[in-house]
PASEBA-1860 file (N, C-alpha, C; in nm, 3 decimals):
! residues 181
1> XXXXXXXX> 4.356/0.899/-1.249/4.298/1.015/-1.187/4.349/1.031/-1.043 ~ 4.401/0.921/-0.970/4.423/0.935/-0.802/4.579/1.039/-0.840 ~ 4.659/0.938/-0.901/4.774/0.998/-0.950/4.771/1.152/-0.980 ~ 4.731/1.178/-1.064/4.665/1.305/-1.088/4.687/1.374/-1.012 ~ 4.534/1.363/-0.865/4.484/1.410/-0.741/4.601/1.405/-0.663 ~ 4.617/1.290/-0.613/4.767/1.315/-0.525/4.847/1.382/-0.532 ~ 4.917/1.402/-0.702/5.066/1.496/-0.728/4.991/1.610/-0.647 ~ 4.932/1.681/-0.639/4.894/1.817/-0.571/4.855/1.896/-0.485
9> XXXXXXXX> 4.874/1.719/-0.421/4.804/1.721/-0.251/4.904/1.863/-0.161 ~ 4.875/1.853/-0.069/4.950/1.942/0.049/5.019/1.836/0.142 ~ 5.123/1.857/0.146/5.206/1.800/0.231/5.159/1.760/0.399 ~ 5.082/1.843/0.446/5.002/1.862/0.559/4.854/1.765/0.536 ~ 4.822/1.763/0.659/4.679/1.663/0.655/4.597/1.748/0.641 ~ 4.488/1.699/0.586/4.360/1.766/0.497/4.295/1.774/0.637 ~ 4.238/1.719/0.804/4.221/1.771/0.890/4.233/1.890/0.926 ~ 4.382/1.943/0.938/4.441/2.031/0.990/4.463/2.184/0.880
17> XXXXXXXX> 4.395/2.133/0.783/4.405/2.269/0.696/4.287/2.331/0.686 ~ 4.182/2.274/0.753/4.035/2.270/0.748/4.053/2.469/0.815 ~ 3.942/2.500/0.762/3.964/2.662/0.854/4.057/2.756/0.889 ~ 4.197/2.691/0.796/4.340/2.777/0.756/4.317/2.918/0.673 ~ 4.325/3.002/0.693/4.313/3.142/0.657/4.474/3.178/0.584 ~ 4.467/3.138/0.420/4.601/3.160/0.353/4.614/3.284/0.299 ~ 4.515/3.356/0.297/4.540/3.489/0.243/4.619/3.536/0.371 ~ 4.623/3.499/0.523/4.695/3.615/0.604/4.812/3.557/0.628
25> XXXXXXXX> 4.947/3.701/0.588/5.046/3.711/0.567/5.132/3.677/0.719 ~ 5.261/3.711/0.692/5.351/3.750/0.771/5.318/3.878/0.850 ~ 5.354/3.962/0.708/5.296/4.110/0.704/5.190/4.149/0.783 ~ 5.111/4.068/0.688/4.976/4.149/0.831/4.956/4.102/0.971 ~ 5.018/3.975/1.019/5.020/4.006/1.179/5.097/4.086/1.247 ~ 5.213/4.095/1.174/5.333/4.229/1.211/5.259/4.320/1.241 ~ 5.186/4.375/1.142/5.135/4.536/1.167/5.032/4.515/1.242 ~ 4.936/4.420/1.241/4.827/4.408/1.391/4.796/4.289/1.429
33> XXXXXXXX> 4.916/4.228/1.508/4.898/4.132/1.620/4.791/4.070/1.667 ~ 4.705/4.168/1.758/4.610/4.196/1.868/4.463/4.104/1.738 ~ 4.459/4.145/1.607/4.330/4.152/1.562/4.335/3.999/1.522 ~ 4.469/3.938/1.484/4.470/3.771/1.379/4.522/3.690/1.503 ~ 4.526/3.746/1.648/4.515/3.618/1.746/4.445/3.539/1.781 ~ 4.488/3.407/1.771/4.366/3.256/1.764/4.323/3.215/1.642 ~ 4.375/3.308/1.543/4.325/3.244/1.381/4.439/3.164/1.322 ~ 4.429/3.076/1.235/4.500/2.956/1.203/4.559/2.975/1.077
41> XXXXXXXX> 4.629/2.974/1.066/4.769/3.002/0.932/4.843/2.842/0.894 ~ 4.865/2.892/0.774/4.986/2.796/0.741/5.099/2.873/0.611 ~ 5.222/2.844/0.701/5.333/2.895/0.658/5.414/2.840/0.652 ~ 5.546/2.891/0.565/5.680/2.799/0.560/5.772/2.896/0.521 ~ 5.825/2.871/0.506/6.015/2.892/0.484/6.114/2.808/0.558 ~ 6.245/2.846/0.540/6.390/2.817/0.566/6.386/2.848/0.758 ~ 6.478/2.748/0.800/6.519/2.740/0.934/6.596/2.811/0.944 ~ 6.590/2.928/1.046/6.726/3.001/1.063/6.807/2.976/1.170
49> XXXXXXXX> 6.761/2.969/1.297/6.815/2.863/1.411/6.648/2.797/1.515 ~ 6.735/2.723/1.595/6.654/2.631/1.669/6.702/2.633/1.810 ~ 6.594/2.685/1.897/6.627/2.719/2.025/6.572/2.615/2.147 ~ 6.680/2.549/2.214/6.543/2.508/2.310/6.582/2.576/2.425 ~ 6.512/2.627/2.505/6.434/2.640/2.649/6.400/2.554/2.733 ~ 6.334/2.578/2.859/6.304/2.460/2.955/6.222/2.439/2.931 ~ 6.080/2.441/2.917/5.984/2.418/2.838/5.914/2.393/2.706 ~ 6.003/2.479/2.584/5.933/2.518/2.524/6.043/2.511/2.434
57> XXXXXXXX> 6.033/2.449/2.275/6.170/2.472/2.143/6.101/2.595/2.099 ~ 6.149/2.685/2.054/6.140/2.831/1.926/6.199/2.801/1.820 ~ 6.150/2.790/1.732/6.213/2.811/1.584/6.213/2.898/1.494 ~ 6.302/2.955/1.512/6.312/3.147/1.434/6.313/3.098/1.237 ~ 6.252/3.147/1.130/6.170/3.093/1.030/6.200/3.232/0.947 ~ 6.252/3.192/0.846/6.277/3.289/0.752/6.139/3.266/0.661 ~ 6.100/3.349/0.637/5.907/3.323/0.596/5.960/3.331/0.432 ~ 5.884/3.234/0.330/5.910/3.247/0.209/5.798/3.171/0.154
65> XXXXXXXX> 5.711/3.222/0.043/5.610/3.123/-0.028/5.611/2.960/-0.032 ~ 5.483/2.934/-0.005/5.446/2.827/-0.038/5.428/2.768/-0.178 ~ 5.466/2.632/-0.214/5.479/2.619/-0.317/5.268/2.536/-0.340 ~ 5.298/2.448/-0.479/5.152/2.414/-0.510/5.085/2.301/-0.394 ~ 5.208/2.248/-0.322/5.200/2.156/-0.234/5.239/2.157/-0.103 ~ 5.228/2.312/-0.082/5.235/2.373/0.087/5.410/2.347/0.111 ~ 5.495/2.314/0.007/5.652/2.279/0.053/5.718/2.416/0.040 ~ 5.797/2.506/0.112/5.831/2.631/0.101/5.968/2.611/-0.045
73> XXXXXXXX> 5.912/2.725/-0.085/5.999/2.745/-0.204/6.148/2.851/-0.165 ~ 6.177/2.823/-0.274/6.361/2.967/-0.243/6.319/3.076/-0.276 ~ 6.192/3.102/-0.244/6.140/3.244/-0.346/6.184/3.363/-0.229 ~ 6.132/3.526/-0.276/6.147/3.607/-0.165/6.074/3.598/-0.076 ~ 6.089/3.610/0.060/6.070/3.623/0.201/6.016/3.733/0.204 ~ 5.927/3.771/0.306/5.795/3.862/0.304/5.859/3.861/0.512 ~ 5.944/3.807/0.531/5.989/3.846/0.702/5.994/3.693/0.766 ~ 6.030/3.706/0.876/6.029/3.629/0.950/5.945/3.582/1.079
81> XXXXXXXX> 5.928/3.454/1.110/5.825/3.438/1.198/5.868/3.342/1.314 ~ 5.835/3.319/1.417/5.880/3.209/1.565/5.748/3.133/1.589 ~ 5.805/2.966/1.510/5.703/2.890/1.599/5.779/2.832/1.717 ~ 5.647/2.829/1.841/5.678/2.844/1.983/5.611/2.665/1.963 ~ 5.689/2.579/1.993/5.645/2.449/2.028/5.678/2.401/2.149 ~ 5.557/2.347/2.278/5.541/2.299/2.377/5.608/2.160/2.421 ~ 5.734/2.198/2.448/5.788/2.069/2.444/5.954/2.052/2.362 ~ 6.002/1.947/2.373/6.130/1.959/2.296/6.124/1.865/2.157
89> XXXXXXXX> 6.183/1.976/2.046/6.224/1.908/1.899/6.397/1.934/1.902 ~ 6.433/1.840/1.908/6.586/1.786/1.838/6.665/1.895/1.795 ~ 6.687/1.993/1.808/6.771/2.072/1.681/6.898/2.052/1.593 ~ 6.910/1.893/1.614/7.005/1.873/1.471/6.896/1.791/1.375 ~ 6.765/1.777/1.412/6.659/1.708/1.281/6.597/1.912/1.287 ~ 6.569/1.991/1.302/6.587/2.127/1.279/6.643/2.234/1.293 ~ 6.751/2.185/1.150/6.840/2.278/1.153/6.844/2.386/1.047 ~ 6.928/2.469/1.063/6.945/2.586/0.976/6.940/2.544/0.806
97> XXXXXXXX> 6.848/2.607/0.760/6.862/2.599/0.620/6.782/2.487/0.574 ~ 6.672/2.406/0.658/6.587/2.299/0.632/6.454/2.379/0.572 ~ 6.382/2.320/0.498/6.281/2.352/0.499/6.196/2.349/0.591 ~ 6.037/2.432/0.585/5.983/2.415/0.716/5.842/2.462/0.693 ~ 5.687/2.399/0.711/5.601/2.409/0.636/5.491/2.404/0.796 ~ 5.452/2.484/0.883/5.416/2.453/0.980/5.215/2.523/0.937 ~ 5.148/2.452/1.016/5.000/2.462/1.039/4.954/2.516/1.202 ~ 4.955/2.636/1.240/4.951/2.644/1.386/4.843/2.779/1.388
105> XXXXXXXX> 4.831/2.823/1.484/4.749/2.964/1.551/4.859/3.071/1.629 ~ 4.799/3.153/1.526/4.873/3.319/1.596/4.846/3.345/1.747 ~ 4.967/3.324/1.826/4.950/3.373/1.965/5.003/3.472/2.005 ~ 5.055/3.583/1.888/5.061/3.690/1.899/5.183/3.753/1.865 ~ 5.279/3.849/1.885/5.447/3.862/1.867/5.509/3.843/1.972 ~ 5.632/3.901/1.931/5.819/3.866/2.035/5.877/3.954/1.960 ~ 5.882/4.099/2.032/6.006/4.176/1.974/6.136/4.141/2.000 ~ 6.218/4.114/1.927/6.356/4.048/1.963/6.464/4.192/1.887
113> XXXXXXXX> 6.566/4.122/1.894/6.654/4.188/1.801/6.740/4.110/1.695 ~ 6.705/4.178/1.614/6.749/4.124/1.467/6.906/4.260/1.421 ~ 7.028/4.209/1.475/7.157/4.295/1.488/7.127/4.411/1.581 ~ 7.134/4.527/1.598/7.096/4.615/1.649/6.965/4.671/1.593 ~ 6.893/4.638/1.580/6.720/4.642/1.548/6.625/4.600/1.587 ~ 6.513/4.646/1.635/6.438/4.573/1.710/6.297/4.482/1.597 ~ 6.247/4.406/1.639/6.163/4.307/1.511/6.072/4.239/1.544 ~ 5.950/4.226/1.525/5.820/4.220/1.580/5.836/4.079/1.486
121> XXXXXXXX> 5.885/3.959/1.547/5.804/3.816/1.518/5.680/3.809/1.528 ~ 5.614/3.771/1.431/5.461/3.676/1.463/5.523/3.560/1.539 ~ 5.439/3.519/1.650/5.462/3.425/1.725/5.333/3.284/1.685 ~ 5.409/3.175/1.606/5.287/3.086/1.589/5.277/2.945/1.685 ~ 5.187/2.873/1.713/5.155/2.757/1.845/5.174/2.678/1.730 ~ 5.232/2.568/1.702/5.220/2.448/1.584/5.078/2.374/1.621 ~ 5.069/2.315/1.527/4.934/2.245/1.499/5.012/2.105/1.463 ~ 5.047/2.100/1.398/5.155/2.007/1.240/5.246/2.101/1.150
129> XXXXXXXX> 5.356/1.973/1.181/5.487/2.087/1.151/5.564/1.973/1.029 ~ 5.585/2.023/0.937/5.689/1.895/0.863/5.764/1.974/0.750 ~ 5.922/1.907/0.795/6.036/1.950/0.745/6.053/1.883/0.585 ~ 6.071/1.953/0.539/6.132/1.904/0.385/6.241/1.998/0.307 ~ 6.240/1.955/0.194/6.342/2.032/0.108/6.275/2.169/0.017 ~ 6.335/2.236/0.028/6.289/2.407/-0.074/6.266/2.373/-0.149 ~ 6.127/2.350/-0.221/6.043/2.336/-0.380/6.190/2.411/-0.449 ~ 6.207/2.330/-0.527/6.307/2.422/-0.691/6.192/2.431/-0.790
137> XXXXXXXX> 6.184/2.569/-0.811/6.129/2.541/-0.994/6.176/2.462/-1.134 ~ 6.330/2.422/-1.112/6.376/2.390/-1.202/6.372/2.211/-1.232 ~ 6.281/2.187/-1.176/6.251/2.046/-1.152/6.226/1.912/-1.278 ~ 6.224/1.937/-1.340/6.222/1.849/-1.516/6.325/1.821/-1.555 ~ 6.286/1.697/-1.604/6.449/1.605/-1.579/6.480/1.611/-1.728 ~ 6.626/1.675/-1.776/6.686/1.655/-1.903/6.764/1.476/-1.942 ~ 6.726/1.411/-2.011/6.816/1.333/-2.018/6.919/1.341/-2.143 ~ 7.086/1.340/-2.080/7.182/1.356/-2.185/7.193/1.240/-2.264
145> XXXXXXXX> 7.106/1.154/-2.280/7.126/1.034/-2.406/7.036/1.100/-2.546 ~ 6.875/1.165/-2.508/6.822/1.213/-2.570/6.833/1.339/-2.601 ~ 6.957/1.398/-2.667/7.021/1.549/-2.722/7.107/1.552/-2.841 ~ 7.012/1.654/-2.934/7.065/1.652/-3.028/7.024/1.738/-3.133 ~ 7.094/1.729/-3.267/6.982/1.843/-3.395/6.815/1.834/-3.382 ~ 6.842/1.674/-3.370/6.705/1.624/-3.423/6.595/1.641/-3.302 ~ 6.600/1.694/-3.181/6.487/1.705/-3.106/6.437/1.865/-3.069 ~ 6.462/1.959/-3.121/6.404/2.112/-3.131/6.442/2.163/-3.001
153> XXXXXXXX> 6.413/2.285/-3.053/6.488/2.374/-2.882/6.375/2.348/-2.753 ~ 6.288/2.319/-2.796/6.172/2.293/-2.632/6.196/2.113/-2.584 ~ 6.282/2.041/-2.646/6.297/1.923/-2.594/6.341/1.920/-2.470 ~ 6.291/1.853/-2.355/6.303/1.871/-2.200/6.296/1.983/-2.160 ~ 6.179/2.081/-2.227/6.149/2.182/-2.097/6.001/2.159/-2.058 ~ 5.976/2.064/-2.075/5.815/1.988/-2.025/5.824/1.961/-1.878 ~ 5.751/2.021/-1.752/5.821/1.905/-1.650/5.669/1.804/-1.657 ~ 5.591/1.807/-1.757/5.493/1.722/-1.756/5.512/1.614/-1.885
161> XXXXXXXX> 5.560/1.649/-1.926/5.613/1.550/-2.029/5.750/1.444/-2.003 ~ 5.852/1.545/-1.987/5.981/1.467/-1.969/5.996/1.466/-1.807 ~ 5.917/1.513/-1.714/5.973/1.546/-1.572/5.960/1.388/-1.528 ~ 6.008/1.365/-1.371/6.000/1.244/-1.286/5.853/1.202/-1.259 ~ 5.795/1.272/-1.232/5.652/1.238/-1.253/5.545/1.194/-1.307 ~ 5.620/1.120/-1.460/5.530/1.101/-1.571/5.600/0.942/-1.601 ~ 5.520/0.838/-1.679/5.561/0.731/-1.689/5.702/0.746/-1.801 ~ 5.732/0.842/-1.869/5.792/0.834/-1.964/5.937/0.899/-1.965
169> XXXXXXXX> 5.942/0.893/-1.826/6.080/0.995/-1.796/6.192/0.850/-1.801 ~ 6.315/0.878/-1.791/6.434/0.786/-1.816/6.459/0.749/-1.968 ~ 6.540/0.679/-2.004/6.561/0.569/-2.086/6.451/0.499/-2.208 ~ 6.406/0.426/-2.123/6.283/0.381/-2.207/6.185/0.439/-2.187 ~ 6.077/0.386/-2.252/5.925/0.436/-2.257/5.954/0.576/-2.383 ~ 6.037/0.580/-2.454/6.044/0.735/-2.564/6.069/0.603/-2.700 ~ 5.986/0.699/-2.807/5.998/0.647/-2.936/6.081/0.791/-2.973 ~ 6.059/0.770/-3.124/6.144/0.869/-3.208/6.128/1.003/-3.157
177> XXXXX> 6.211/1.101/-3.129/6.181/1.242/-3.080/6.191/1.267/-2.965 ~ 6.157/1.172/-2.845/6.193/1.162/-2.750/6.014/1.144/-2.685 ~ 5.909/1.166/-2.786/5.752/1.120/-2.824/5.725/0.961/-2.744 ~ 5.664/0.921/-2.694/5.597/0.814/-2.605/5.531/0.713/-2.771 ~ 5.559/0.581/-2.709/5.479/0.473/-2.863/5.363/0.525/-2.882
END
């Protein structure tokens, strides 16, 4: 049962998600700033660059769904967002094209320019910030030893059956069919 519980945890600490408001978008601080300032979000997507300043790193954030475990997925992007962090982060440990799963409070926008266009960032304060890899959906592991007439066309499209996550993925642990003893 912990096993279970764990696979589905949030990547983020259960502290810091306490009073997170996930229904509010990208979208809707874009269109009113002024009303979701001081309320607490959690968002993710892809790194697009990493700025530091004298004070202060910016990390410009291609905004894209959260997956079941708060890790941003490759899905479509709903816009982009700038977390403003107090202080300096590295920008070769955040770099372009990392994942990026941050817990912070709306302190409002940054019209910048996006080519000759102007673009109303949500501006977010980090809370807890942690980098990982883009959730894939395609995650269930085929193994090419077990392929053949004899195992039907749905053999390895389980990711709960055949995926990494289950005692029965690899080599052993499969009886006839590719079926557990």
């Amino acid at each position: 049962m912990t096993l279970l519980i764990s696979g589905c945890a949030s990547i983020m600490s259960s502290d810091v998600l306490k009073g997170v408001d996930k229904g509010l978008t990208v979208e809707l601080v874009q269109a009113n700033p002024d009303a979701f300032k001081a309320k607490k979000v959690l968002w993710g997507g892809l790194i697009v660059r990493t700025t530091n300043l004298e004070r202060v790193t910016e990390i410009e954030v291609l905004e894209t769904p959260l997956a079941y475990n708060d890790v941003p997925t490759d899905g479509k992007s709903r816009g982009r967002f700038i977390v403003r962090f107090n202080g300096y982060l590295d920008a070769a440990v955040y770099k372009e094209g990392e994942g990026i799963t941050v817990a912070g409070v709306v302190a409002g926008t940054s019209v910048r320019k996006i080519g000759k266009m102007d673009y109303a960032y949500p501006v977010v304060t980090p809370i807890e910030l942690k980098i990982s890899e883009p959730y894939k959906e395609d995650y269930y592991y085929n193994d090419p030893y077990y392929y053949g007439p004899y195992y039907g066309p749905y053999y390895g499209a389980s990711p709960f059956y055949y995926g990494p996550y289950t005692p029965y993925g690899g080599y052993y642990g499969r009886g006839f069919y590719g079926h557990p003893y």
